[in-house]
C-alpha positions in Angstrom: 100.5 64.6 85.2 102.4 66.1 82.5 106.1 65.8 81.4 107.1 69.2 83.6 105.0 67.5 86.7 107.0 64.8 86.3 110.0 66.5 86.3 109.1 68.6 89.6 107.8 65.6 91.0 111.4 63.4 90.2 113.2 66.4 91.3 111.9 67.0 94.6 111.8 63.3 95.5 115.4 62.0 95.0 116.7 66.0 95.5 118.3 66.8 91.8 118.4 69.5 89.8 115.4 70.1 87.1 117.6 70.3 84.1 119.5 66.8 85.4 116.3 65.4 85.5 115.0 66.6 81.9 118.2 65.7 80.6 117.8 61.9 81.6 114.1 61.9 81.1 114.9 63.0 77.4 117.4 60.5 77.0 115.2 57.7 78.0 112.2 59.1 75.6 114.4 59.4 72.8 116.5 55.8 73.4 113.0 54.3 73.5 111.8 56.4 70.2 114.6 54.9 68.4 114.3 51.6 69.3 110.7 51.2 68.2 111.0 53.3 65.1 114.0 50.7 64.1 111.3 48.0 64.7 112.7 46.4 68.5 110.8 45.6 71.9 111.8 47.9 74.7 110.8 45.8 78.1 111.0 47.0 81.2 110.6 43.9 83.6 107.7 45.0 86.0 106.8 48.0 84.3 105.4 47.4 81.1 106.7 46.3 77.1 106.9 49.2 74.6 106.4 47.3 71.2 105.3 48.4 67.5 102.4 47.1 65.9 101.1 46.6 62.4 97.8 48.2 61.6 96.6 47.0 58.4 94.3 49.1 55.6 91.1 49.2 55.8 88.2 51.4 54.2 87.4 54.2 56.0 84.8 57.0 55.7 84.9 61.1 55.7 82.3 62.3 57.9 82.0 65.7 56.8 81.4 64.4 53.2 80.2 60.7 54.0 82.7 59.6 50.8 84.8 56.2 51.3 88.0 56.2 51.4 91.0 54.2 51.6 93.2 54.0 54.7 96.5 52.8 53.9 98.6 50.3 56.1 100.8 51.2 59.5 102.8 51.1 62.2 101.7 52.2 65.3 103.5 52.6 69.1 101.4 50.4 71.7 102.5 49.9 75.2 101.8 46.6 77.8 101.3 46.8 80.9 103.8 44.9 83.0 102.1 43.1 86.2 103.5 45.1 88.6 102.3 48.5 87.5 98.7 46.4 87.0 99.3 45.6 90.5 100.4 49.0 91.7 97.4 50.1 90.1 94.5 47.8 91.5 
């Protein structure tokens, strides 16, 4: 399912218009987008946790070349499961 499915699918089901629906969908990606790129936790109690995540460096490789090189630190989005979506999906 992509974001328009998801749209259709929302739509459909609780009987809104598409553009209300991409409005609020849009608003909730970018509320969450902000909060993680200023470094806080989103939770979502049943859902899941939306968290950043430090990646350190570490010494890569170029495959076309086969040269080492040096990836540098970062931080990365990762998302955790919340028990009821585990549920939903087992």
């Amino acid at each position: 399912m992509n974001k328009t499915d998801l749209i259709n699918s929302i739509s459909e089901k609780h009987s809104l218009s598409k553009k209300d629906v991409e409005v609020v969908l849009n608003g909730f990606l970018d509320e969450i987008s902000g909060a993680l790129a200023q470094g806080d936790k989103v939770q979502l109690i049943g859902f899941g946790t939306f968290e950043t995540r430090k990646r350190s460096g570490r010494t890569g490789r170029n495959p076309q070349t086969g040269d080492t090189i040096e990836i540098p630190e970062s931080t990365v989005p990762a998302f955790k499961a919340g028990n009821k979506l585990k549920e939903a999906v087992n």
